[in-house]
C-alpha positions as CSV (number, residue, x, y, z in Angstrom):
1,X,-39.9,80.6,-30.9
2,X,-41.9,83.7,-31.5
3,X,-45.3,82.8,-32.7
4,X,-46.3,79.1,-30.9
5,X,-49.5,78.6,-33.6
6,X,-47.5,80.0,-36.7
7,X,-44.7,77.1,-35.6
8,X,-47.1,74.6,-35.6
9,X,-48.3,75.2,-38.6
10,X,-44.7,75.5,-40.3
11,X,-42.4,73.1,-38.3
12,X,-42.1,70.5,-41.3
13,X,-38.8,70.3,-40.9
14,X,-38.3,69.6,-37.0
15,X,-41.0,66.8,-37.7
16,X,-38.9,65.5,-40.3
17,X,-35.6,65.1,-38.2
18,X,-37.9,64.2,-35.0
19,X,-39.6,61.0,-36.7
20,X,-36.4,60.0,-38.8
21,X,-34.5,60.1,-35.2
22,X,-37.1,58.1,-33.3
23,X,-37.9,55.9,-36.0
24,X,-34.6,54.6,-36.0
25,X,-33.5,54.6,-32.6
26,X,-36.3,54.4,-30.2
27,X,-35.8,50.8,-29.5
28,X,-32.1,51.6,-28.3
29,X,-34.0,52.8,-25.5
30,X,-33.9,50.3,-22.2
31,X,-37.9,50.3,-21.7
32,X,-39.1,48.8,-18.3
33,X,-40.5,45.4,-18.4
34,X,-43.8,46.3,-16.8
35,X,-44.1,49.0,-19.6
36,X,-44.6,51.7,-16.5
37,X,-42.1,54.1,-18.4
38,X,-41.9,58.1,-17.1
39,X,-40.9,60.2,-19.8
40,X,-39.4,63.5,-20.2
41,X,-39.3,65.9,-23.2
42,X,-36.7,68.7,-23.5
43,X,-37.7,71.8,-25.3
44,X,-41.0,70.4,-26.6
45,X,-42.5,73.6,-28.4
46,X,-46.1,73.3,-28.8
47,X,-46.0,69.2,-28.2
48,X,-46.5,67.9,-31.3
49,X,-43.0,65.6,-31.8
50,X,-43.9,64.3,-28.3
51,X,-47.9,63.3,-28.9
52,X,-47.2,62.9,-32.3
53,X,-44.5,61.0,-32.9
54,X,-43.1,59.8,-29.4
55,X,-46.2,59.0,-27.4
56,X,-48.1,56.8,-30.3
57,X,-44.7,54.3,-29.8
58,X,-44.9,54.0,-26.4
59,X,-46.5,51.0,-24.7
60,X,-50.6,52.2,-23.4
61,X,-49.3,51.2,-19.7
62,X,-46.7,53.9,-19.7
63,X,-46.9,55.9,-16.2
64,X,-46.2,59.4,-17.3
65,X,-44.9,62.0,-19.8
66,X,-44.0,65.7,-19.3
67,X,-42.9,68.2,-22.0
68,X,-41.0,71.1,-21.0
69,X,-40.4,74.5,-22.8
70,X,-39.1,77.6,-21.1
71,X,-41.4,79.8,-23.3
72,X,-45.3,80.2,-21.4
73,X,-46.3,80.7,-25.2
74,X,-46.0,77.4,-26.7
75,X,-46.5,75.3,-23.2
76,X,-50.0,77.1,-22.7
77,X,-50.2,76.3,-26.9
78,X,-49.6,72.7,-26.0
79,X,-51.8,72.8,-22.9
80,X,-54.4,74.6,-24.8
81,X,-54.1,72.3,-27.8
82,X,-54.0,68.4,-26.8
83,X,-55.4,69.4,-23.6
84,X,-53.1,67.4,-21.8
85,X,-54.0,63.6,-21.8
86,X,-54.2,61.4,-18.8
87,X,-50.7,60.7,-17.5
88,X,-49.3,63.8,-19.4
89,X,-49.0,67.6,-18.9
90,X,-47.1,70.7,-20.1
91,X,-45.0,72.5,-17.9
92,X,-42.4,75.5,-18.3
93,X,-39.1,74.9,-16.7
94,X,-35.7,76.4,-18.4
95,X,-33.8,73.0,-18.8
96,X,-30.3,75.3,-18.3
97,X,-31.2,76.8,-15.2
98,X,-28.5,76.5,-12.6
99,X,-31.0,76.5,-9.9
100,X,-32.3,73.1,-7.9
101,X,-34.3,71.3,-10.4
102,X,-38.4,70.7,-9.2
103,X,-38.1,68.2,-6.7
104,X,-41.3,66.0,-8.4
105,X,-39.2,66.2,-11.4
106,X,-35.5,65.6,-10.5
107,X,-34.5,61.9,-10.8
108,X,-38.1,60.6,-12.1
109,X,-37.6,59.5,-15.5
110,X,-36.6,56.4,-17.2
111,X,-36.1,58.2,-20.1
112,X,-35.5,62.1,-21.2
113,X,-35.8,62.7,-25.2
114,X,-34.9,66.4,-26.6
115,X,-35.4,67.0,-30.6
116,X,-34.1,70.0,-32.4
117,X,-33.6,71.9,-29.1
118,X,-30.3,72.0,-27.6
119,X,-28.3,73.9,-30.4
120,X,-30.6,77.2,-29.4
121,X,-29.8,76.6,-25.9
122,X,-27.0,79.3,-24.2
123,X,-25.6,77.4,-21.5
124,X,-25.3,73.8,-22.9
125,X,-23.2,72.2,-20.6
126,X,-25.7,73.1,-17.8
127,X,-28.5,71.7,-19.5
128,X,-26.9,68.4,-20.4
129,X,-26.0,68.0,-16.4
130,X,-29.8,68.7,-15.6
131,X,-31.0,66.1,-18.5
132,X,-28.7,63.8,-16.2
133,X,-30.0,64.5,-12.8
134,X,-33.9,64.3,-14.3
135,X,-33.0,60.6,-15.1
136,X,-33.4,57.7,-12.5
137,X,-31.0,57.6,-10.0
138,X,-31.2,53.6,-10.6
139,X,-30.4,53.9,-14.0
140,X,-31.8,55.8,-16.7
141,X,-31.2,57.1,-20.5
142,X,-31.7,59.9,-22.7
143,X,-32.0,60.3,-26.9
144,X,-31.2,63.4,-27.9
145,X,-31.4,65.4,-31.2
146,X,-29.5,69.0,-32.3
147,X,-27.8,70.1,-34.8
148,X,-24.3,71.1,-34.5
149,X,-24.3,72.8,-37.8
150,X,-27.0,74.9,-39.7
151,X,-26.6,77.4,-42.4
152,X,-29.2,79.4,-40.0
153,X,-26.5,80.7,-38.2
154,X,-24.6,81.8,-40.7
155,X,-27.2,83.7,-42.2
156,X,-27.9,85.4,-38.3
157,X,-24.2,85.8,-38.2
158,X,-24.5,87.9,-41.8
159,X,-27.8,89.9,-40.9
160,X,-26.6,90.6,-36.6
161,X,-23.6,92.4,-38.5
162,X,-26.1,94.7,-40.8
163,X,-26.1,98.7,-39.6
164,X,-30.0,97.3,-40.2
165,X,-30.2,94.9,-37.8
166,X,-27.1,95.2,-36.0
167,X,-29.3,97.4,-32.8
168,X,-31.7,95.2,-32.7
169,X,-29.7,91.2,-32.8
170,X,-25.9,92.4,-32.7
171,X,-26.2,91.6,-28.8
172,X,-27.3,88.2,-29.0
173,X,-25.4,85.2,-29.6
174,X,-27.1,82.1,-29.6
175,X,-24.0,79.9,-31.2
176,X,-22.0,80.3,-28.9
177,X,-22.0,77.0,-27.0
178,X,-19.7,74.2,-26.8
179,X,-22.3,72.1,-29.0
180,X,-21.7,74.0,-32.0
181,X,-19.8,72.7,-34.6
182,X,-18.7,70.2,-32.0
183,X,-16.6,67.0,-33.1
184,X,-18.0,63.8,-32.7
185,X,-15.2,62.9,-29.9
186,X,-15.3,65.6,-28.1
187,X,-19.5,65.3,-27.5
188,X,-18.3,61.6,-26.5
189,X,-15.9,63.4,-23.8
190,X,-18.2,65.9,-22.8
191,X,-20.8,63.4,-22.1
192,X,-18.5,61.2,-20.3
193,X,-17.2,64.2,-18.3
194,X,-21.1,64.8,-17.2
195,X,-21.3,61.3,-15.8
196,X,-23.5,59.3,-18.6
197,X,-22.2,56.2,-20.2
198,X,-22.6,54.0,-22.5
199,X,-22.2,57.0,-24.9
200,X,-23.5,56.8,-29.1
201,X,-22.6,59.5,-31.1
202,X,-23.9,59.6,-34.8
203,X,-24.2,62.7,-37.3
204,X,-25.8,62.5,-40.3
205,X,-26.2,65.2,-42.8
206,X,-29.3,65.4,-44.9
207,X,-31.1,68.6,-47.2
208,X,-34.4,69.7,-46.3
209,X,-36.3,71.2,-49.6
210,X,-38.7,73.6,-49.7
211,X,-41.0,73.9,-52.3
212,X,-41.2,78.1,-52.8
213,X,-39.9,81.2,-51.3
214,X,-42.8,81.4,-49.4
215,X,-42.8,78.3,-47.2
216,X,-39.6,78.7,-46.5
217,X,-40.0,82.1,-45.2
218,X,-42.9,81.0,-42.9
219,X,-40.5,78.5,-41.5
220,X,-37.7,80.3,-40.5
221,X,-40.0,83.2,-39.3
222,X,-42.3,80.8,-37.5
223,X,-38.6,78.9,-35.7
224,X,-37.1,82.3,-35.1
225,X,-35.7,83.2,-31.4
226,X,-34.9,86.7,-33.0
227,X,-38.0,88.0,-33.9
228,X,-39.0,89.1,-30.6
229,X,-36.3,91.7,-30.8
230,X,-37.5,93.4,-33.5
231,X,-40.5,95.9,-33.7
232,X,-42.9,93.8,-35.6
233,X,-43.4,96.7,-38.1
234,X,-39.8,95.4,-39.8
235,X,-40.6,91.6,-39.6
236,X,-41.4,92.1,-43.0
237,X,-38.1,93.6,-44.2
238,X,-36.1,91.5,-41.7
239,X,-37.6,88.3,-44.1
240,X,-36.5,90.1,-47.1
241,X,-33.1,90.2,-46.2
242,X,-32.8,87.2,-44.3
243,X,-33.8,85.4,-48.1
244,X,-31.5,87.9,-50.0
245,X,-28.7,86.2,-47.7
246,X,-29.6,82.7,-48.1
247,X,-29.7,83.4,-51.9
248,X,-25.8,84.7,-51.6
249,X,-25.3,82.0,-49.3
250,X,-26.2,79.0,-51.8
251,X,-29.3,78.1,-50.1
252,X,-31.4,79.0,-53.3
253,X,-31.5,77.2,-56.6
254,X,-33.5,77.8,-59.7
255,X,-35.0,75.7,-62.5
256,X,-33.1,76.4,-65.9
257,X,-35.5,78.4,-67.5
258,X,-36.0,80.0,-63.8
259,X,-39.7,79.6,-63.7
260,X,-39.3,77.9,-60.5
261,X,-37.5,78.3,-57.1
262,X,-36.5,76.1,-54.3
263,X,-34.6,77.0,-51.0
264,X,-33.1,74.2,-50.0
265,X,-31.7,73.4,-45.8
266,X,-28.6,71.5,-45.4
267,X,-27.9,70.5,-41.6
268,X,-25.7,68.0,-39.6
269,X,-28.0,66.6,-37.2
270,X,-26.7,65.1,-34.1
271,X,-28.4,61.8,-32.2
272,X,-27.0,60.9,-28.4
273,X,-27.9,58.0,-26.7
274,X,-26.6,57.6,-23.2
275,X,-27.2,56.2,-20.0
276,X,-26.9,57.5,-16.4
277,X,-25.0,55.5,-14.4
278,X,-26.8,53.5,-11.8
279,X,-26.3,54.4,-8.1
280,X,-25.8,51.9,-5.4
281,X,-28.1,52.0,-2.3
């Protein structure tokens, strides 16, 4: 994300999908019988879905929580902001690296969680392995939340194309991994292939509405992995176009007499639970 205070601020909609998500199907998760849980959160921005939203539903006795991010922005945000509770902390760690994972982190959890992170990711398949080898060795589990489908990317797609904004975003391409616009079965196999079992698939597909132009400007500007590509003298122009192609793309409607304007966000939304197969000593 480019601006870790400005997400914050504007991140309505991953809070939406985050609380729905855990609301429904945090008690799938096998918690420990002494309540000494250790829980890891993948791609937690600036923290707020896991203090928020994840941490107020887990039992007091819990025994740890980490967030992760790979941007220094939003984990010193989080640091900086909730100034890391007893029995929790912020760290930065690129959940696809190929690299050995920290050894005071790999195999520790009972649990891993991810919401709204893994569809930005490049290297997918790497980063579901890692998620694996974070969980227990004795047995472990992970919910995780992405979306295989957002009209986001189409609108990137559209704008990466532009003589615009083609030298500036034409070289990156974020949806490209085998998680989008992935089939239910094949997440199953991929899972499976990992090593998890016990494998739940579910997608769902809900609209997100925003109220004005405006807020949902700030929102896709303050969620954006492409600003940071872009002098910051054409943000400006770069939101401008980026509405003038969700209008073409249907993600604009209007009020009959067209006094008032809503952009609306359709998105499948993905929820995984698995478990990591428990090793014999």
């Amino acid at each position: 994300m480019n601006r870790p205070a400005l997400y914050h601020q504007f991140n309505d909609v991953q809070r939406y999908i985050a609380e729905k998500v855990w609301n429904k199907y945090y008690k799938w998760l096998q918690w420990r019988y002494d309540g000494e849980d250790t829980l890891l959160d993948v791609g937690t921005g600036t923290g707020n879905v896991l203090m928020e939203i994840i941490r107020p539903r887990t039992a007091k006795t819990y025994r740890k929580m980490v967030g992760i991010d790979v941007s220094p922005e939003v984990i010193e945000f989080a640091q900086n902001y909730y100034r890391s509770p007893k029995k929790c902390e912020f760290r930065v760690m690129d959940i696809c690296t190929a690299q050995p994972l920290p050894e005071d982190l790999l195999g520790q959890f009972d649990h891993v969680t991810s919401f709204n992170c893994l569809h930005w990711l490049q290297n997918q398949e790497q980063a579901l392995r890692n998620i694996y080898d974070l969980i227990r060795p004795e047995g472990g589990d992970c919910l995780l939340s992405f979306a295989p489908y957002v009209p986001i990317m189409d609108i990137y797609e559209s704008l990466k194309d532009s003589p615009t904004w083609s030298p500036y975003i034409g070289h990156t391409d974020y949806f490209s991994g085998p998680l989008q616009r992935i089939e239910e079965f094949a997440l199953v196999k991929l899972l499976q292939d990992i090593g998890f079992y016990n494998v739940h698939v579910q997608f769902t597909y809900d609209v997100y509405t925003y109220e004005s132009p405006q807020e949902f400007s700030d929102h896709m500007a303050a969620s954006s992995f492409f600003l940071k590509h872009i002098p910051a003298s054409m943000h400006e122009k770069l939101m401008v176009d980026f509405l003038e192609v969700a209008r073409r793309l249907g993600c604009r409607a209007s009020s009959a007499c067209g006094s008032k304007c809503q952009y609306t966000y359709n998105f499948t939304n993905a929820v995984v639970y698995a478990k990591r197969i428990p090793q014999r000593r």
